[in-house]
C-alpha positions in Angstrom: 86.2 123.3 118.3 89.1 120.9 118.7 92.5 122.3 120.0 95.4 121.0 118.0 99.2 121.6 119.3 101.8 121.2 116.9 105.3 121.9 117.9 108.1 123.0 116.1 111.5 122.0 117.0 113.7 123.1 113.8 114.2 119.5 112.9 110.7 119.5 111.0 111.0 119.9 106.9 108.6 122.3 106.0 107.4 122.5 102.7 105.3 125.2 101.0 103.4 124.3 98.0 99.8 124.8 95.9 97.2 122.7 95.2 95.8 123.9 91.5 92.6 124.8 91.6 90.1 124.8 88.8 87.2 126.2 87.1 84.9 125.2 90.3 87.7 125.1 93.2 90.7 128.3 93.7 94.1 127.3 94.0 95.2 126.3 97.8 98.2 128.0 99.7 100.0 124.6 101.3 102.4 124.2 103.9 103.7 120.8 105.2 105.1 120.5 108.4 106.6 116.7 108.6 103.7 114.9 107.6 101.2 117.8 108.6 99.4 120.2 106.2 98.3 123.0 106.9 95.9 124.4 103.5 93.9 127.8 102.9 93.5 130.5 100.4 96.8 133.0 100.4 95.3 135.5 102.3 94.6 133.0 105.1 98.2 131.3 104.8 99.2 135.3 105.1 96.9 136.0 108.2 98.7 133.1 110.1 102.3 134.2 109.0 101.5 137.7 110.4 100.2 135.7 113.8 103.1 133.5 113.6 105.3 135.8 113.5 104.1 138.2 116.3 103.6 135.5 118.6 107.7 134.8 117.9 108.5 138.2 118.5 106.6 138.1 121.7 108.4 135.4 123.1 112.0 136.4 121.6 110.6 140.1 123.8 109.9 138.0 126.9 113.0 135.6 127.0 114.9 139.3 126.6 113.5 140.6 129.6 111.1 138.8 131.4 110.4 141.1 134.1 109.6 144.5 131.8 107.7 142.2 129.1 104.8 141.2 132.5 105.0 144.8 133.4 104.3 145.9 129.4 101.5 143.8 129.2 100.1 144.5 132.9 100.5 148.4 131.7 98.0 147.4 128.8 95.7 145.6 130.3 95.0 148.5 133.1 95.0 151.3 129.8 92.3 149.0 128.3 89.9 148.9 131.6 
């Protein structure tokens, strides 16, 4: 699978929107970034807010306090050998 970076600088518009679905096709969750979309179902668009979101608080944590956040993680990473 192909790995796509896409970085956010704050200057980006973002845009959240649907597409309509029909009959045949459910309605899509849509979010533009610039001139990049990023589509799924809700609960998909959901799952990557929830990741998006931990991954921020992670490096807000880190940037705090480098130092304890490597010691944190090396703590979990010997609890889960």
């Amino acid at each position: 699978m192909p790995r796509i970076t896409i970085h956010i600088g704050g200057r980006e518009r973002l845009n959240p929107t649907i597409s309509k679905g029909t009959l045949l096709l459910p309605t899509d969750a849509l979010v533009w970034i610039g001139a990049t979309c990023i589509s799924g179902t809700a609960s998909a668009l959901r799952a990557l807010a929830d990741a998006l979101v931990e991954a921020a608080d992670l490096a807000e944590a880190y940037d705090a306090d480098p130092d304890a956040f490597n010691q944190r993680e090396q703590a979990e990473r010997a609890t889960d050998q």
